[in-house]
C-alpha positions as YAML, in Angstrom:
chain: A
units: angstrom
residues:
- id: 1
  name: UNK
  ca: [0.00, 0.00, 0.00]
- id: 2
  name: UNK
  ca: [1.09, 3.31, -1.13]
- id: 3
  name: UNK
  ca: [0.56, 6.21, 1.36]
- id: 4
  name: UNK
  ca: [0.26, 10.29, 0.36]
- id: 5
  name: UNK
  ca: [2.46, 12.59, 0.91]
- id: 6
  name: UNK
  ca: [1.48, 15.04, 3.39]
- id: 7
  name: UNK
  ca: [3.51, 18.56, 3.98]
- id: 8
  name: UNK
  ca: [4.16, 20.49, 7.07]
- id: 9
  name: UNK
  ca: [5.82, 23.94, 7.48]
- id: 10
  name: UNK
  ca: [7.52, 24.84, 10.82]
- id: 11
  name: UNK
  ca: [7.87, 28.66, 11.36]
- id: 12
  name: UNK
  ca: [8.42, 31.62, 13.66]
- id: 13
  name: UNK
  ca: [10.22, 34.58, 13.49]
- id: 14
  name: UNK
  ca: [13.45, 34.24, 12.50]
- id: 15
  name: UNK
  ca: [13.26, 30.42, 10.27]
- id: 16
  name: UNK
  ca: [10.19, 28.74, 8.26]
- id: 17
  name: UNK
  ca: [10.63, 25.17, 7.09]
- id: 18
  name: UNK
  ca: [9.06, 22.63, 5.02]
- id: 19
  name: UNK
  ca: [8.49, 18.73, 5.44]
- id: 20
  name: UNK
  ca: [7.38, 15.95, 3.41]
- id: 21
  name: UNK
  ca: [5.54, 13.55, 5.86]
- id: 22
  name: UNK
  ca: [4.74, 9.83, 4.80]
- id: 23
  name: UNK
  ca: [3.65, 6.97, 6.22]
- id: 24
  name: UNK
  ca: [6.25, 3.91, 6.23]
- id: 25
  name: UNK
  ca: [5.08, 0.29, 5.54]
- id: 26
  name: UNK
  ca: [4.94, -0.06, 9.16]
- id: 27
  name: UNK
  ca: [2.64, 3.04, 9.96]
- id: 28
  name: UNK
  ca: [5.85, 5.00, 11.36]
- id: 29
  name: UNK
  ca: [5.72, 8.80, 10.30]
- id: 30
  name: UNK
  ca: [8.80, 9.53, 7.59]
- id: 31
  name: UNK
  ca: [9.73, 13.05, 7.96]
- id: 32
  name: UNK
  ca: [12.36, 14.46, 5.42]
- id: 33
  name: UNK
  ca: [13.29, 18.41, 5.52]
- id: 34
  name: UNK
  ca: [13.30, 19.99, 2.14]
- id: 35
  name: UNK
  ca: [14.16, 23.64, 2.21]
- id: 36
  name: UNK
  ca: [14.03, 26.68, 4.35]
- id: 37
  name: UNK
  ca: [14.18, 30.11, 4.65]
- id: 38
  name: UNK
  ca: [15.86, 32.50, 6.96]
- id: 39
  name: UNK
  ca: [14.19, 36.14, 8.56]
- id: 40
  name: UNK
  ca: [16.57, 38.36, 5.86]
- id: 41
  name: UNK
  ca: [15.49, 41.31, 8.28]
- id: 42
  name: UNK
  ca: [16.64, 40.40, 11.53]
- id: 43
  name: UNK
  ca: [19.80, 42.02, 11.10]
- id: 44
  name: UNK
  ca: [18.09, 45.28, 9.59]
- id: 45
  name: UNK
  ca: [17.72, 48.64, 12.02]
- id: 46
  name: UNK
  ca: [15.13, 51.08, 10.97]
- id: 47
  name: UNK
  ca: [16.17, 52.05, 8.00]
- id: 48
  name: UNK
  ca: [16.75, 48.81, 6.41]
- id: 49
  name: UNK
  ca: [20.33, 48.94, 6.37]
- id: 50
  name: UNK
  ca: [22.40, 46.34, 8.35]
- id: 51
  name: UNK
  ca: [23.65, 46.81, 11.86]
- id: 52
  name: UNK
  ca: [26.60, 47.93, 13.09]
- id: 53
  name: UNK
  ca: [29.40, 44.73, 13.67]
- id: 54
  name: UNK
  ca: [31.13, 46.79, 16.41]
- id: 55
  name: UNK
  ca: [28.51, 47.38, 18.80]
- id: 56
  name: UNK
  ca: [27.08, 50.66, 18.62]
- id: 57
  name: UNK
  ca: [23.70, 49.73, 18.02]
- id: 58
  name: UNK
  ca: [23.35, 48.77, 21.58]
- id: 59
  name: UNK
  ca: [21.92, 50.96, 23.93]
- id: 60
  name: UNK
  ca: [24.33, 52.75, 26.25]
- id: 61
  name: UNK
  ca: [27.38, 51.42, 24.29]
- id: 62
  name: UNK
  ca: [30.51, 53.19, 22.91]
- id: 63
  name: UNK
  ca: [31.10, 53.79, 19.47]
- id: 64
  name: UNK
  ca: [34.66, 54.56, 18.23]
- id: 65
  name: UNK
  ca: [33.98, 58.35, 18.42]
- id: 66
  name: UNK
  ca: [33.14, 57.82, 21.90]
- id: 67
  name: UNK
  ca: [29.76, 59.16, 21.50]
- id: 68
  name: UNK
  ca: [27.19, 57.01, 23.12]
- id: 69
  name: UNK
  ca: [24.64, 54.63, 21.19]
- id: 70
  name: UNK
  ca: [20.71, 56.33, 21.47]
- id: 71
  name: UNK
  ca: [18.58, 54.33, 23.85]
- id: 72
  name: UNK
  ca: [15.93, 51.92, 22.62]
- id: 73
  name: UNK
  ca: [12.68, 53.11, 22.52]
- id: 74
  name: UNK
  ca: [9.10, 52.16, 21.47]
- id: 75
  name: UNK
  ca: [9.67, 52.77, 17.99]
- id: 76
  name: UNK
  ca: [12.40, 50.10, 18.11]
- id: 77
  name: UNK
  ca: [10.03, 47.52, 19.41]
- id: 78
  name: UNK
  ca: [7.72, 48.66, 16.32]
- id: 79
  name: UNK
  ca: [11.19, 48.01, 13.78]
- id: 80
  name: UNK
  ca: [10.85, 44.48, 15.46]
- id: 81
  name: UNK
  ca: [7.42, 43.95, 14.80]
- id: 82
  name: UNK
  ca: [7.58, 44.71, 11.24]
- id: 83
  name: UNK
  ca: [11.09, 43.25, 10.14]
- id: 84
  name: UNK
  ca: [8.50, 39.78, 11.36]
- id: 85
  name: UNK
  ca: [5.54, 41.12, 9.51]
- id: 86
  name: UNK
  ca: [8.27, 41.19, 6.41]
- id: 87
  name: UNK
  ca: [9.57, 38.04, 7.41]
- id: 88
  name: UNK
  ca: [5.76, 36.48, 7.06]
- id: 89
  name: UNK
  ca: [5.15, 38.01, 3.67]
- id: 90
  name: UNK
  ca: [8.21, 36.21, 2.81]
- id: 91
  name: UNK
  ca: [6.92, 33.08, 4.03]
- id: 92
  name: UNK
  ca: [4.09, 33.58, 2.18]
- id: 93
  name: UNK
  ca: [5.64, 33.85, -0.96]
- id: 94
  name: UNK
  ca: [7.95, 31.48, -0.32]
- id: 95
  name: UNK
  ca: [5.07, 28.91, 0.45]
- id: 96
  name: UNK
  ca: [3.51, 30.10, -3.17]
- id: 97
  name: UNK
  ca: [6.93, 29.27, -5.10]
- id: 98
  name: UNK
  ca: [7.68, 25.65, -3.17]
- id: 99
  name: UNK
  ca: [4.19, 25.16, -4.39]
- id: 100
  name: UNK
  ca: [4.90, 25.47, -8.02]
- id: 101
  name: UNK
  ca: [8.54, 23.97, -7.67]
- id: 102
  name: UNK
  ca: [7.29, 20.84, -5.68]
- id: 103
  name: UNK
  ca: [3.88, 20.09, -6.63]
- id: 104
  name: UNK
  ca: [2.64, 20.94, -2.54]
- id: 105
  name: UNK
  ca: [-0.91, 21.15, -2.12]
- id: 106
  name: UNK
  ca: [-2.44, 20.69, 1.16]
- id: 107
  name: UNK
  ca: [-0.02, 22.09, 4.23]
- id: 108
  name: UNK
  ca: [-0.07, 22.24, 7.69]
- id: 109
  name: UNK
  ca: [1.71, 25.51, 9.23]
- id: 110
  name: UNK
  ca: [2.93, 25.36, 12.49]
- id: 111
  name: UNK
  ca: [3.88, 28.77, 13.87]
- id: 112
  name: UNK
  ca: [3.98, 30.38, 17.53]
- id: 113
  name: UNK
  ca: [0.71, 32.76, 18.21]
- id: 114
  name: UNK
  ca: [1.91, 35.96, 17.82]
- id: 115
  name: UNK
  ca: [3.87, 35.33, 14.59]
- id: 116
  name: UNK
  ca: [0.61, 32.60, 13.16]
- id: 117
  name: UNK
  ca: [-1.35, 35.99, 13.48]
- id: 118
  name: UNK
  ca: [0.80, 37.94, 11.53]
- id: 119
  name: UNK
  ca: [0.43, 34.82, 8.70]
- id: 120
  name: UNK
  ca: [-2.93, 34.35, 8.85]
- id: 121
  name: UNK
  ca: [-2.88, 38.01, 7.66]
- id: 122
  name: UNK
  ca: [-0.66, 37.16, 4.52]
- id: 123
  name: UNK
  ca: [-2.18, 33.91, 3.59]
- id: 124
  name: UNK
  ca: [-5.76, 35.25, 4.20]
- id: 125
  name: UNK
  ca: [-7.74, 33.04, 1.78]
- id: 126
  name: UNK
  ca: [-5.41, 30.53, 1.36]
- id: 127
  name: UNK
  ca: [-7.77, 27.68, 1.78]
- id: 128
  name: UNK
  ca: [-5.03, 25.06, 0.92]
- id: 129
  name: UNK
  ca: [-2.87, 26.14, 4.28]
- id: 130
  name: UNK
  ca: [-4.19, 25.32, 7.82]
- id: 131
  name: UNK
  ca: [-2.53, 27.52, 10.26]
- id: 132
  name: UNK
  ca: [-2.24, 25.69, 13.79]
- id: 133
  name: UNK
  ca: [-0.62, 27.33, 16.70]
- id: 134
  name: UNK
  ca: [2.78, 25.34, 18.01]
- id: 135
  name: UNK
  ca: [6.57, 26.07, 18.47]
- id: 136
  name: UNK
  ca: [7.88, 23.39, 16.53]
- id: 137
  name: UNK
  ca: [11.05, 25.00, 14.54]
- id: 138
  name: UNK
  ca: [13.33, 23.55, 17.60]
- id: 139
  name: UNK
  ca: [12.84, 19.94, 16.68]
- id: 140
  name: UNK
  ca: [14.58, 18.39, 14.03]
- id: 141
  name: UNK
  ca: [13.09, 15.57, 11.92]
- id: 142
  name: UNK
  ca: [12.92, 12.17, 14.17]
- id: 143
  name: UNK
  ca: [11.23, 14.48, 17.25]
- id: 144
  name: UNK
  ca: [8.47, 15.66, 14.77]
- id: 145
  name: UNK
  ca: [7.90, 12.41, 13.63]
- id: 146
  name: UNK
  ca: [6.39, 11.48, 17.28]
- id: 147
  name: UNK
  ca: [5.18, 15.02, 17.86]
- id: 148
  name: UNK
  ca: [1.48, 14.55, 18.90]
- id: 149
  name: UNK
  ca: [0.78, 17.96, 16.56]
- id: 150
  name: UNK
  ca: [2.34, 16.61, 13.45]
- id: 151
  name: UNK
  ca: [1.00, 13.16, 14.00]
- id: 152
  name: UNK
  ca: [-2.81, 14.55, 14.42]
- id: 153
  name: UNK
  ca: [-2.34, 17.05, 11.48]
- id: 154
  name: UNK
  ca: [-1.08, 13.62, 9.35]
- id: 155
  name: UNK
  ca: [-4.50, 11.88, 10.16]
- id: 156
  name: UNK
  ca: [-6.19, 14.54, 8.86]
- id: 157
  name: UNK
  ca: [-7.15, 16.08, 12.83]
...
């Protein structure tokens, strides 16, 4: 007997990945990693250019002038928020293009809460991707073969 393949993408942040998931003869869950992408923002201030190697971005640190760094504020926690809101348009396109390259249909996306919000956004009528909240970028292949989450999504749960 032949089983489907079945897809899962693991994402937060800063890393999305994709799996192929297939049942072995046996009924054991096969999971192989395909590809991923990285957050190309993360290392991005404000202005979209990359941060400083020696430093000075911190707060409160010295830069070789010896002026000091400016503080963090709440505008910096809004840079934050939308170098992820880049990242998930990203994903989203990213998902669209492994879909033409690989022939991926149905797909289970894993992501934590704050970060599935920001996704649900960009794949808003996307009725081929079921978003499910979990943190599941940590495991590697063998642990989300026994994951309860990936197992249910699998079944079809």
């Amino acid at each position: 007997m032949r089983y489907a393949q079945q897809w899962i993408i693991t994402a937060d942040a800063r890393r999305a990945s994709l799996f192929a998931c297939q049942r072995k003869h046996g009924g054991a869950l096969l999971v192989n990693h395909l590809r991923s992408i990285d957050n190309p923002h993360e290392n991005e201030h404000e202005r979209g250019r990359p941060i400083l190697a020696g430093g000075a971005e911190r707060p409160g640190s010295i830069a070789r002038s010896g002026a000091r760094a400016a503080p963090q504020d709440v505008a910096g926690r809004r840079t934050e928020e939308e170098e992820h809101r880049r990242f998930a348009r990203d994903v989203a396109s990213w998902l669209a293009d492994a879909r033409k390259a690989l022939g991926v249909q149905r797909v289970v996306l894993f992501a934590p809460a704050r970060f599935l919000g920001m996704l649900r956004d960009e794949l808003a009528g996307d009725a081929l991707t079921d978003l499910r909240e979990g943190e599941l970028t940590r495991f590697d292949e063998h642990e989300l073969a026994a994951h309860p989450a990936v197992l249910k999504a699998v079944a079809g749960g």
